[in-house]
C-alpha positions in Angstrom: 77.3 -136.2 -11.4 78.9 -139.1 -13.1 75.5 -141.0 -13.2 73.9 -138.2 -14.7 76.9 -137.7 -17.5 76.5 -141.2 -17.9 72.9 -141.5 -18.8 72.8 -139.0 -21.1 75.7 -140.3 -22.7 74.0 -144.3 -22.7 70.7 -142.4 -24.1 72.3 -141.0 -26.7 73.8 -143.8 -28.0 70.5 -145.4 -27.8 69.3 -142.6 -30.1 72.0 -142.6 -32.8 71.7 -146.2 -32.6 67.6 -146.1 -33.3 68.5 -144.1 -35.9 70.7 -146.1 -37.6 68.2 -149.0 -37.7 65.4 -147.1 -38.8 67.1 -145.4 -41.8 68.2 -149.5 -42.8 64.9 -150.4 -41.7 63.1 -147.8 -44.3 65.6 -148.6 -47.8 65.4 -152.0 -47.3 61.3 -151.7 -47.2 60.7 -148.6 -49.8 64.3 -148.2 -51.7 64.8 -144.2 -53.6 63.6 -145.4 -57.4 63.5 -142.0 -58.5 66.8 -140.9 -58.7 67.5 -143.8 -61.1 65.3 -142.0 -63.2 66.7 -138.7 -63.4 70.3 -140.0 -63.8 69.1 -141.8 -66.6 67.6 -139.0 -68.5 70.1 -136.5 -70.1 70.7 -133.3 -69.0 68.5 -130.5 -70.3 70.3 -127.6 -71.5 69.5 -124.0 -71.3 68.4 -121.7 -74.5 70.5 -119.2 -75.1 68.4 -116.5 -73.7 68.3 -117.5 -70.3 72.1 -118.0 -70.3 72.4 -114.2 -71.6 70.2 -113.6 -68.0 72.4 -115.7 -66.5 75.4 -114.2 -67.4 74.2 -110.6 -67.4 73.4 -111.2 -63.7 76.4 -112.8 -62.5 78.4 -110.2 -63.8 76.7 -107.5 -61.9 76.6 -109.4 -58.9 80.2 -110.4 -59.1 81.1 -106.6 -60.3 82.2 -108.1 -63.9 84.8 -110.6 -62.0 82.4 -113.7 -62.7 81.7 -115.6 -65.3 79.4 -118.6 -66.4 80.7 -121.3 -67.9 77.7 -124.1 -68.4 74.4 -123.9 -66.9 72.0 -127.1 -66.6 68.8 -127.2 -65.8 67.8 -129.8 -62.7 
């Protein structure tokens, strides 16, 4: 039993382990450049109308206890 409990454990090691390298392995070769992108660009903000719908739902979903404050769009 001890040698089984064992060889699972030493396999999964090996797998978190594989892991490990393969997510280094894949930034170092093809690093995220489009996030940079989007954090550079400023944040779009929503027209008035949809913040209306925005508010009118959250205050029937919330039973008029919610409110919105800001709204961005992503």
């Amino acid at each position: 039993m001890v040698v089984g409990m064992s060889a699972v454990f030493l396999i999964l090691i090996i797998v978190i382990w594989g892991g490990k390298l393969l997510i280094k392995a894949v930034n170092k070769i093809a690093p995220e450049e489009e996030s940079l992108k989007k954090a550079s660009a400023a944040p779009a903000v929503v027209d008035n109308t949809t913040m209306a719908v925005l508010q009118q739902v959250v205050a029937q979903v919330t039973g008029g206890k919610g409110r919105v404050v800001s709204a961005k769009k992503v």
